[in-house]
Structures are given as C-alpha cells and as structure tokens.
C-alpha positions as CSV (number, residue, x, y, z in Angstrom):
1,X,-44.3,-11.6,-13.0
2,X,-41.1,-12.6,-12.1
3,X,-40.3,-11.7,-8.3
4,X,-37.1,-10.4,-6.8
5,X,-36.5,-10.1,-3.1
6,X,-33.8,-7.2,-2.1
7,X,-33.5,-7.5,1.5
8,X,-31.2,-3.7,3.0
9,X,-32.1,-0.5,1.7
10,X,-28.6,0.9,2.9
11,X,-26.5,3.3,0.4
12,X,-25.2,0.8,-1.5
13,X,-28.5,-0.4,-2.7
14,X,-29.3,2.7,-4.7
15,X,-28.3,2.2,-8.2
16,X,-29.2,-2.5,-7.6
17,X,-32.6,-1.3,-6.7
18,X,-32.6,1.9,-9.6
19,X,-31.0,-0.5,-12.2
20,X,-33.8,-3.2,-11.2
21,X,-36.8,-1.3,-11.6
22,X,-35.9,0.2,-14.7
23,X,-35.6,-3.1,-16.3
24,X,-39.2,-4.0,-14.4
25,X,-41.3,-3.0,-17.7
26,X,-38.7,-5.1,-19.8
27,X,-37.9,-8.1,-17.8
28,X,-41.8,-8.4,-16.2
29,X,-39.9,-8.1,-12.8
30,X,-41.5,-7.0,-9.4
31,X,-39.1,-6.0,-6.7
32,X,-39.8,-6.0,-3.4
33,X,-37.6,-4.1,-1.0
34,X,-37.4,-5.3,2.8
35,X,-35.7,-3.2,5.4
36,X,-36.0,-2.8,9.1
37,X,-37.0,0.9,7.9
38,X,-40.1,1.6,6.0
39,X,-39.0,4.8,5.2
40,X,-35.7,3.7,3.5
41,X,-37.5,1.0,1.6
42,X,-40.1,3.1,0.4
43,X,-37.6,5.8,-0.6
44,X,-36.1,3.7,-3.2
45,X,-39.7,2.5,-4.6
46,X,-40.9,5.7,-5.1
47,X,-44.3,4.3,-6.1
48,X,-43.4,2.6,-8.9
49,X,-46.1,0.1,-10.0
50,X,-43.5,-2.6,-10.2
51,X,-42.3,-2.5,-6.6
52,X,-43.3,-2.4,-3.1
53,X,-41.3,-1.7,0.3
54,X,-41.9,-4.0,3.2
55,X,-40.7,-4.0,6.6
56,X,-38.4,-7.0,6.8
57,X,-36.5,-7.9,10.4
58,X,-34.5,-11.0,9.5
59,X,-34.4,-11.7,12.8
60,X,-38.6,-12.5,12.8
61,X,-38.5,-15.9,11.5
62,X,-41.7,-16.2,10.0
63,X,-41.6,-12.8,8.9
64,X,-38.2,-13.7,6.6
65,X,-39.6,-16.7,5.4
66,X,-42.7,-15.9,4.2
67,X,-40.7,-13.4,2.2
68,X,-37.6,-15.5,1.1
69,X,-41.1,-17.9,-0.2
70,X,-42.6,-15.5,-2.2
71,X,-39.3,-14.8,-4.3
72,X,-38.0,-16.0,-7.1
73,X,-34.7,-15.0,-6.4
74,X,-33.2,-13.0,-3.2
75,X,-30.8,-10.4,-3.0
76,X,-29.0,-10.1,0.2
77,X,-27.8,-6.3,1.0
78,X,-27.3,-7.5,4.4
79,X,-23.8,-7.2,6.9
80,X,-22.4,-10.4,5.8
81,X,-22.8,-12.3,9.1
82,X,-26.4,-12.1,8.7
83,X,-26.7,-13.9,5.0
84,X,-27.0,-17.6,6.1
85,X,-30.1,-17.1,7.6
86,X,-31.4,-16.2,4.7
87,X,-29.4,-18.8,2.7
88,X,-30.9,-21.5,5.0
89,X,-34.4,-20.2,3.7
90,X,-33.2,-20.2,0.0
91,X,-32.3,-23.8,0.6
92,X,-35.4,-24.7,2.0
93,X,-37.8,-23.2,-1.1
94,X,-35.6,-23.4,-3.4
95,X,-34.6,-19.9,-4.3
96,X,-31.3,-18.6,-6.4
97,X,-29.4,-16.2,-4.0
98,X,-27.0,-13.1,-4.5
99,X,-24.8,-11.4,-2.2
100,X,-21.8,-8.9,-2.5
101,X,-20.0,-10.5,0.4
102,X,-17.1,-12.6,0.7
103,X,-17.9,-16.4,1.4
104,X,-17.8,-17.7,4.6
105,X,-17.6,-21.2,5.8
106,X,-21.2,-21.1,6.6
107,X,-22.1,-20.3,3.3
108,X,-19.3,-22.5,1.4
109,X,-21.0,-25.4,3.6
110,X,-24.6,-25.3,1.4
111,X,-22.5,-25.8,-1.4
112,X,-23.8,-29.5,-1.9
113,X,-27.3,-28.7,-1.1
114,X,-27.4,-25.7,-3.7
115,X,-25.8,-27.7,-6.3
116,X,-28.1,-30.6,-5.8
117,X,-31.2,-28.1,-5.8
118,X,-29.6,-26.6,-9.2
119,X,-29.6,-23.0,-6.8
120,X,-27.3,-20.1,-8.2
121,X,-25.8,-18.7,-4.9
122,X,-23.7,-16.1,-6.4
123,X,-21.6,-14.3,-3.5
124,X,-18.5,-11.8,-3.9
125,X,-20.0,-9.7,-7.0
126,X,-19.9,-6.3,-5.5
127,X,-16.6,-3.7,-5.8
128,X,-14.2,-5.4,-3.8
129,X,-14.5,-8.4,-4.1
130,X,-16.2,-8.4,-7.3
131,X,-15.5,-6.2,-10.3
132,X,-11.3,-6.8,-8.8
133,X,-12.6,-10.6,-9.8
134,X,-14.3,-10.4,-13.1
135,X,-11.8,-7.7,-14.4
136,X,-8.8,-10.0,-13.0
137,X,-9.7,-13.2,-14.3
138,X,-10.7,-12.0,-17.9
139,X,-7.1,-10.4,-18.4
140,X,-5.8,-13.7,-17.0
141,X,-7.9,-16.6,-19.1
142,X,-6.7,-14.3,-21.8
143,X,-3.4,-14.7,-21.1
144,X,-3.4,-18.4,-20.4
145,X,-5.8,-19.0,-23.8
146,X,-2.7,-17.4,-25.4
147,X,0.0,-19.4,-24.2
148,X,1.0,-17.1,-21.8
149,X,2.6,-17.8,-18.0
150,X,2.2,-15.6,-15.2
151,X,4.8,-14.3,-13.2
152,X,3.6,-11.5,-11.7
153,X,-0.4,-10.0,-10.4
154,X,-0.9,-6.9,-8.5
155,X,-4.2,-5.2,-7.9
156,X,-5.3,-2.4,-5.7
157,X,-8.5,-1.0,-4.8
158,X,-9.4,2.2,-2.8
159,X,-12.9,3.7,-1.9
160,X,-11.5,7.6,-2.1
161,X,-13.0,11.0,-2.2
162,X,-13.5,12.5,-6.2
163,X,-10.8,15.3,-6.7
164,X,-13.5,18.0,-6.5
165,X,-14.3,17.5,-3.5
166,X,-11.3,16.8,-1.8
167,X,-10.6,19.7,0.4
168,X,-8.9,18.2,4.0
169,X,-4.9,17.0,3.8
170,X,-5.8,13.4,4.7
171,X,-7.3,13.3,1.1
172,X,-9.5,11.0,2.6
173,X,-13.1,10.7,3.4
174,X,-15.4,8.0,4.6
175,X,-17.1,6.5,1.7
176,X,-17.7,3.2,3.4
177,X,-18.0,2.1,6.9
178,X,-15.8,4.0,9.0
179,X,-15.3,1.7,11.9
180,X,-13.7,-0.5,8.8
181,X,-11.1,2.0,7.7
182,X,-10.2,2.6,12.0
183,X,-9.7,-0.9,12.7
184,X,-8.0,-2.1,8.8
185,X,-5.3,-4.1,9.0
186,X,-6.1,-5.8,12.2
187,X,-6.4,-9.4,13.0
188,X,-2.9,-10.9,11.9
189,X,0.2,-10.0,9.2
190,X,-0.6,-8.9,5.8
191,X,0.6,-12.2,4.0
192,X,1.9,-11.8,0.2
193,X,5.0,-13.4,-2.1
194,X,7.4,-11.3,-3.8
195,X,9.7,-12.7,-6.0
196,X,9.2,-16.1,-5.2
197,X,9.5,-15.4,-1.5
198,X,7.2,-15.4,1.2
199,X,6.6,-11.7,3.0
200,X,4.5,-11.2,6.2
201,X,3.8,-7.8,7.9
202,X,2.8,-7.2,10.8
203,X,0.0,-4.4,12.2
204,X,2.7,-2.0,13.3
205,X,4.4,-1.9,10.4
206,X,1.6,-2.3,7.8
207,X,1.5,1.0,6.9
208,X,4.6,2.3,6.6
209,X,5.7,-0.9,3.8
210,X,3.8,0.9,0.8
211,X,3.7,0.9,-3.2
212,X,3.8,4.4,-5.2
213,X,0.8,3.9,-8.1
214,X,0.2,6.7,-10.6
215,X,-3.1,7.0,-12.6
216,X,-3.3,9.4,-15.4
217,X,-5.5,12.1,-15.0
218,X,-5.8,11.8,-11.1
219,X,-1.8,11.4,-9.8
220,X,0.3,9.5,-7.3
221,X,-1.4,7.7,-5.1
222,X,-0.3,4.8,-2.6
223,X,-1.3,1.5,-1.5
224,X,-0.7,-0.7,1.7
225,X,-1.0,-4.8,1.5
226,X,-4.3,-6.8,2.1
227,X,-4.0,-9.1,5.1
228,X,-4.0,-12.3,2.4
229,X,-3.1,-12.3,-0.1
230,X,-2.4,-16.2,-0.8
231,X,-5.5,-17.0,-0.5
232,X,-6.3,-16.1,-3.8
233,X,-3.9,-18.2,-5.5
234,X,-5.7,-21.2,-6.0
235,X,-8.8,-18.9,-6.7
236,X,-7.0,-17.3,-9.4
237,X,-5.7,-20.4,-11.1
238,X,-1.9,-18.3,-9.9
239,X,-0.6,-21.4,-7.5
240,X,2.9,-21.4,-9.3
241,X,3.1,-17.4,-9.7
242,X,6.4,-15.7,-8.3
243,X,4.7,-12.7,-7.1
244,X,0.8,-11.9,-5.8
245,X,0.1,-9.0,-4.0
246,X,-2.9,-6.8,-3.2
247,X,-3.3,-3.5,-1.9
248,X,-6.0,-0.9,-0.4
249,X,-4.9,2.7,-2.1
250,X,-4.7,5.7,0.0
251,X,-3.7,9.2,-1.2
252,X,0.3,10.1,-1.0
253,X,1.0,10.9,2.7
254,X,-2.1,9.3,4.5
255,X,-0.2,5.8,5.4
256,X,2.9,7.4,7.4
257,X,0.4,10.0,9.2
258,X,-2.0,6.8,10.1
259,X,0.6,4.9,11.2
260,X,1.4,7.3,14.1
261,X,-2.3,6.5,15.9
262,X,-1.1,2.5,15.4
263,X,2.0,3.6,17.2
264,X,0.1,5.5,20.1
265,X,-2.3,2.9,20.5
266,X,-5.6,5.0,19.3
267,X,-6.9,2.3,16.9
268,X,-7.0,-0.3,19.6
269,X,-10.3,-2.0,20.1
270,X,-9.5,-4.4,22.7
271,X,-10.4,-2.4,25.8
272,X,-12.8,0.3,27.3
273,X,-11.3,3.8,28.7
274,X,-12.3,5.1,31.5
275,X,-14.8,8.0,32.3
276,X,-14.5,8.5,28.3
277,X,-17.5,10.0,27.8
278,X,-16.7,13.5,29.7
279,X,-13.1,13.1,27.9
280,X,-12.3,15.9,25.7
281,X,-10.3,15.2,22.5
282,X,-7.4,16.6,24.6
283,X,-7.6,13.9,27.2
284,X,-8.0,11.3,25.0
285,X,-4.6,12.0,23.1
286,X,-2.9,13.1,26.2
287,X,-3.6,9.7,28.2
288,X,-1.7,8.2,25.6
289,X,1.8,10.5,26.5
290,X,4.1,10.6,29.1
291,X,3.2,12.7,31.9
292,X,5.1,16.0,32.5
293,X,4.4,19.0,34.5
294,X,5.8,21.1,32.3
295,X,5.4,20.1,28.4
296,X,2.4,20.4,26.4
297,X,0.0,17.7,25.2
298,X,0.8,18.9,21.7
299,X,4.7,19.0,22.5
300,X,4.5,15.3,24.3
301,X,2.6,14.4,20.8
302,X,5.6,15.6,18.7
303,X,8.5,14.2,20.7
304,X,6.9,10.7,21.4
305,X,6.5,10.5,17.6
306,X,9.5,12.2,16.6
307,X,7.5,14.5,14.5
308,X,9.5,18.2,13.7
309,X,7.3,21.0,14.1
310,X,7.8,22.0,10.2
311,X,6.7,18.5,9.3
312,X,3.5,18.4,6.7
313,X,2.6,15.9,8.5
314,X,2.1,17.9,11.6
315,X,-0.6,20.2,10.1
316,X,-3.0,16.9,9.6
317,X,-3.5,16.3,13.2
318,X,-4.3,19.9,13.9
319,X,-6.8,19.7,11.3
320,X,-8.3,16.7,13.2
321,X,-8.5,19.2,16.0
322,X,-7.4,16.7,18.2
323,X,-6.0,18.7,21.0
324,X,-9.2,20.8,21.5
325,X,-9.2,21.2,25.2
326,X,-13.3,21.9,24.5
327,X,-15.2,19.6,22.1
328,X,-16.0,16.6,24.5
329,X,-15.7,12.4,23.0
330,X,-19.2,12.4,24.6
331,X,-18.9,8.3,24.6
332,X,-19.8,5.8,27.5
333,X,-17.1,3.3,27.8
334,X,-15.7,3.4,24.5
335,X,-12.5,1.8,23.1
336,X,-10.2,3.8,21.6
337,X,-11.0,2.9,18.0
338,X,-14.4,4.2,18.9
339,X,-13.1,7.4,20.1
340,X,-10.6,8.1,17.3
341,X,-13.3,7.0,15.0
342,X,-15.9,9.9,16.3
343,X,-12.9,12.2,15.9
344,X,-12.3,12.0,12.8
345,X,-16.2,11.7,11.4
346,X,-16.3,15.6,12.7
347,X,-14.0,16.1,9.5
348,X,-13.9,12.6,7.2
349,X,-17.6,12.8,6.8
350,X,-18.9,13.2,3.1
351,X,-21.2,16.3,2.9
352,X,-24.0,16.8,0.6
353,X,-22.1,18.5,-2.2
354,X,-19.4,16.1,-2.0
355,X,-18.5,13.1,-4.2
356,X,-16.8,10.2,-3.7
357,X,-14.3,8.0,-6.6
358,X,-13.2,4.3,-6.8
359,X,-9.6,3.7,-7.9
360,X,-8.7,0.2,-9.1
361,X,-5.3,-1.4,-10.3
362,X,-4.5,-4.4,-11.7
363,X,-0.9,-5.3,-12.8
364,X,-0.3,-8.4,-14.9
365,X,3.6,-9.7,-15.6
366,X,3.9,-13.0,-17.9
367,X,6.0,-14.5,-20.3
368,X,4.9,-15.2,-23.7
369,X,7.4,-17.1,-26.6
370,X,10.2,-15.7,-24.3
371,X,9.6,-12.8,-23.5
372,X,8.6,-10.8,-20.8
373,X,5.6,-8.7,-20.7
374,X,3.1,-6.6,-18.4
375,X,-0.1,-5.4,-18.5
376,X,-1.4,-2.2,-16.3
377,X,-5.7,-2.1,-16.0
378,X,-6.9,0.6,-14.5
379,X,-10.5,1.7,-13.4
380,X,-11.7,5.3,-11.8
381,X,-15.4,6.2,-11.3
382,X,-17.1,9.0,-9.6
383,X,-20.0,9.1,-7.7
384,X,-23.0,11.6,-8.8
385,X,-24.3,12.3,-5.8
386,X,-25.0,11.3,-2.2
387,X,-27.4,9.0,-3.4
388,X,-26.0,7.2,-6.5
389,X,-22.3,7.1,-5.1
390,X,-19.4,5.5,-6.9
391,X,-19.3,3.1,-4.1
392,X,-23.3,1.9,-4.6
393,X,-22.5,2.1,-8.4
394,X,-19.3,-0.2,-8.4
395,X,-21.3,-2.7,-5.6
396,X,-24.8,-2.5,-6.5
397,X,-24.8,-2.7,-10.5
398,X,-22.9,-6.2,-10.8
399,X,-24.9,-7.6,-8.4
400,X,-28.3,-6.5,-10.2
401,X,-27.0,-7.6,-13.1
402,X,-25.5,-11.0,-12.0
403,X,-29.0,-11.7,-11.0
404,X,-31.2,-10.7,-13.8
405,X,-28.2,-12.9,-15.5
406,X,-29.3,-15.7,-13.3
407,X,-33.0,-15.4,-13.6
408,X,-32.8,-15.0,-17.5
409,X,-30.8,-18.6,-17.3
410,X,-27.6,-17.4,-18.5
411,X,-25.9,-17.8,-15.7
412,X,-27.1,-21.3,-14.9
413,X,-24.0,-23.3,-13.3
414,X,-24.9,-24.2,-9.5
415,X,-23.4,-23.9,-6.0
416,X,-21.9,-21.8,-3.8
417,X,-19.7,-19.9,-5.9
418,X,-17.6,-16.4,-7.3
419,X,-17.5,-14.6,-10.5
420,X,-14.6,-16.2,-11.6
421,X,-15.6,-17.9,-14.6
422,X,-16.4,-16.5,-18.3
423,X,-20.1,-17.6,-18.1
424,X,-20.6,-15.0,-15.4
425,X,-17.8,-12.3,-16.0
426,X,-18.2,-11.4,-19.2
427,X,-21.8,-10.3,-19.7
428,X,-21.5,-8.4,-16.8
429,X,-18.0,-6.3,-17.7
430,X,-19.9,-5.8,-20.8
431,X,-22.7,-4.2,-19.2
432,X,-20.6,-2.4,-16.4
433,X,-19.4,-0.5,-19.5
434,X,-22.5,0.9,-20.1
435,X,-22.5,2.6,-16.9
436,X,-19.0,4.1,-17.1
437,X,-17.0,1.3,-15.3
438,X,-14.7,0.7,-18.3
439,X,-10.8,-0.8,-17.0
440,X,-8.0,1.4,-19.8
441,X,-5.3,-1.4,-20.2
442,X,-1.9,-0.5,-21.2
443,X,1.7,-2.7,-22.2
444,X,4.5,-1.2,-20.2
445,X,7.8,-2.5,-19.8
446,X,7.9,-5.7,-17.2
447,X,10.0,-4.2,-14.2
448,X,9.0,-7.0,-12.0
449,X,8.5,-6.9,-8.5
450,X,9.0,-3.5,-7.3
451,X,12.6,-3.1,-4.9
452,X,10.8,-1.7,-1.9
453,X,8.6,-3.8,-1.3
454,X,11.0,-6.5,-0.9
C-alpha cells in the first residue's frame, strides 16, 4: 500500500484526513496520523482498517524520522515554523512533501536538493494562500492565452461567521487563530499600487483605509489591505500591472470599531502589564485613559475616542463587556494583545451550534482588442459543523488532493514550489467543485481603481 504521513491532527485536518481515507479503498492508501495527542489522532481514524494514529513529537528526532522513513509522502499540518524539520527528513529519504503554509527562506533554500531528488514539495495549497492562487492564476493564463493585458487584480479573503449564526454586532467570530486576528496588520505598512502609484499604510491607519465589496445573497461586506501586496507581482506574472491589491474582508462596521483598540494601544504585544492577572476588564481599559477623579472609565473611553454616546459603534464595546468592574483578566504578565484577546474569546468564540463561512473576491481589469474589461470571481462556503468547518474544508481538501495528485504522478514537476501553474491548478479547482467550492464569475463594467482607496 501506498503510505501517507499527516503529521497535526488540529481542526483543519478534518475533511485532508476524511477526504484521504475515503479514497484509501480506491487509491490502496494507508494514512498514518501523528500528533502530540493520541486522542486527537485516533479521533480522526476512527478504526478504519486503512489508518492508524501515532503519537508524533517532531521535536524527538528519531521519533520524526523513523516516521518521515516509512512514508511515501508527508503531509505537514504543522505551525509553519516547524515544517523544515520535517523537510530536512524528506530530503534525506527522499519523500514528496505538502504543506498549506507560505514558503519561507528555509524552505525555498531545499529548492536545489528537491529538484535534484525529483521531490514534489508543494507548499501554499491551503485557503489563503491556496485556492486565492489556483483560482487567480487560471482567470489570469486565460486572459493572457487570449491576448489579453492586465491592468487591474483585486482579491479578498475573509474567514467569517455563516449568516445563521451570526448573532453579536462585530459580525465576527474566531474561525481561525485568534491571537492572528489581535495582532493582524502588525510588523510594517500594508504595501500595494493603485493606479500606477505606489501606496503604503501604516498600522494606525490600516483599518480605517477600506474597500466596500458586495456579494449576492450575503451583502456588504468590507476589506482592509494585506501588508504586501507586491510581492506577488512577479509570482503572478503582474510585474507591469497598474494596480494590485489584496484585502482581508470584515463585515460593514468591524474596521472603524477595531481601529479604536489600535488607537488605545490594546493590541500591543511588545510589553508585559503589570499585576494583570488580578486586573479586571475595567482596569485593563481604564489604565489606558487619562486619570480623573471625577469621570467614568466608560466616559474617559468615549471622550478619548471621540465616540457620541448614540454612536452604533458604542453598543459593540458594551457587548464586549469590557468595563465589567467583576470578571477578572485572570493572566500572569500578559501583554495587552493577550488581554484584549481573552476578552473578546468570552464572546468571539464559535459555539457548538454555530458555523462558520469563507468569502473570497477576486477582481480582474484588462484590455482586450481595445477595450476595457473586468471580471468579478467570487467564492462563499459554509462550514457544516464544528468538525468539518468551512475553514478545514477550504484548507484541508486542496492539500489532500494536491497530494494524491502527486503520488498518482500527475503532478510530477519538482522543487520547492506553489500552485501556480496549470499542471497543479486545474485538477484540483475541478475537484474543489465537487465539494461545493465553485468561484461565480461575472463581466461588469471596468471602473478601475476604486477613488478611495487612492
């Protein structure tokens, strides 16, 4: 039998490790699934003949070896700092790898090795990036096999909560990693052209510079910009293209209320505060106002941010409860990222009924025998469950499907590399299709670059 590794049982494995064992009979595959928890591993087997759970530490060298070794190919669920570890091995017994994470520099260095081993190491074929790759670049061959230029891409992505269950007036849940969505944006300016001309935005003003999107059937929604965006230029063939942008998508209204913790300071993570763990939520917004002997924390809040007491905005934060005077941070030594972030799980956390949805825009503008064109693609999916979420669909599917593609020799060019090329794209938006991840594109009338964003 044919042997693939999966090495993370987390929530995003669900439907890689479903999608694999159901094709076990078929494709004379036996999966092994290695986590640091038994119990998660084995939850996912559920004693099918074809697959067995292992503990797997990646961190016990022997232990990861002698597993990477008895693979024929090895699936890396992993945080992303962890894969080269694992890569290394894959290198070393020759062994085609997958991940669902971008490509770092440790990675991109075992390009020459790979290619010289004739090793698939497929990397960036989950959600985002992934499915925003495969679904970009087969709108944009098309237009180039046509004779088309481009002068325009746009795409968005946003990890949301599914209408249904969206019952809080953030419109948001977490439906990834949380401490992600506290700390996004950080690290430098969102980078981007418009028009031909270079923009840059910094942190404090990243979300309050946003782009309106509506999708039929599901509204107005908004977006705020990537921190690069020109790095994907060259990736995309788009080196000569007057405007590249990307986005995250938020509901209507959750960028100008988020913006107010950037101005306050709450999603700092540079520095500890003191006695935090015997703060109550109180405290923690308070040390963050001017003192007075007079005004209340909730009054101090509202000046400082110039927020009218009639605002909509207003009622989100009391939702938040963040002025209880009772329910205690209960955190030693945390940074105020941390503290916001344990906040807001008391209400941003999915609950067992809920389900989550993945919103994805693209927005082609070329020019064609003159004239001027543009194409809107545009993807939703909800989640079933708590178990087979959008978010483990859209991740885990292409990358189970990229490497049953690579073990069946169809996707057979090697290296270090992303799904940017037919070979590996198409069968695999063909499949996604199956599953209900189908992208609805429409002609609408070029507008080009959009005025305020400029």
């Amino acid at each position: 039998m044919r042997k693939i590794l999966v090495i993370g049982a987390g929530k995003s494995a669900s439907n890689l490790i479903t999608y694999l064992i159901g094709k076990s009979e078929q494709e004379n595959l036996h999966v092994t699934i290695g986590d640091l928890s038994l119990d998660n591993a084995n939850a996912h087997v559920k004693n099918h003949k074809n697959a067995t759970a292992i503990i797997l530490d990646i961190f016990k060298e022997d232990e990861r070896k002698a597993a990477v070794q008895n693979a024929d190919i090895v699936i890396s669920m992993l945080p992303a700092r962890y894969h080269i570890e694992v890569a290394k091995d894959c290198i070393t017994y020759g062994k085609h790898m997958v991940t669902a994470s971008y490509i770092s520099d440790e990675m991109q260095a075992l390009d020459t090795e790979a290619k010289e081993k004739g090793l698939v190491f497929m990397n960036e074929i989950g959600l985002d990036p992934g499915i925003d790759h495969m679904s970009a670049m087969q709108v944009l061959d098309r237009i180039k096999d046509e004779g088309g230029k481009m002068l325009l891409f746009e795409s968005f992505c946003g990890g949301l909560v599914a209408p249904e269950s969206d019952n809080n007036l953030w419109n948001y849940k977490f439906t990834w990693n949380p401490r992600n969505v506290v700390l996004a944006g950080q690290g430098g300016a969102a980078m981007f052209i418009q028009e031909g001309k270079y923009k840059y935005i910094p942190y404090n003003r990243l979300f309050r510079r946003t782009e309106f999107l509506e999708i039929e059937g599901y509204g107005k929604f908004e977006a705020y910009a990537n921190r690069d965006s020109l790095s994907y230029r060259s990736v995309y063939g788009l080196d000569n293209v007057d405007t590249l942008y990307r986005g995250t998508i938020r509901r209507v209204g959750y960028s100008r209320a988020w913006n107010n913790f950037i101005i306050l300071g709450m999603t700092d993570d540079s520095y500890t505060i003191e006695n935090s763990g015997e703060m109550t939520y109180r405290d923690f917004v308070n040390s963050f106002l001017p003192y007075s002997p007079t005004d209340s924390v909730e009054l101090k809040f509202r000046h400082s941010l110039k927020i009218d007491q009639d605002d909509v905005i207003w009622d989100k934060y009391l939702e938040l409860d963040l002025f209880s005077a009772t329910k205690k941070v209960g955190l030693v030594n945390a940074t105020p990222a941390q503290i916001l972030q344990k906040i807001l799980l008391d209400t941003w956390t999915l609950q067992q009924e809920d389900k989550d949805m993945i919103v994805m825009y693209h927005k082609f503008g070329y020019e064609l025998n003159g004239k001027k064109h543009q194409i809107d693609s545009k993807m939703v999916i909800l989640g079933d469950d708590q178990t087979f979420t959008a978010m483990s669909k859209t991740v885990g599917l292409p990358v189970a499907i990229a490497t049953l593609q690579i073990l069946n020799g169809k996707i057979k060019t090697p290296g270090v590399q992303l799904p940017i090329t037919k070979e590996v794209y198409n069968p695999i938006l063909k499949e996604l299709e199956d599953y209900g991840i189908i992208f609805k594109e429409t002609e609408v009338e070029y507008l080009g670059y959009n005025p305020e964003m400029i």
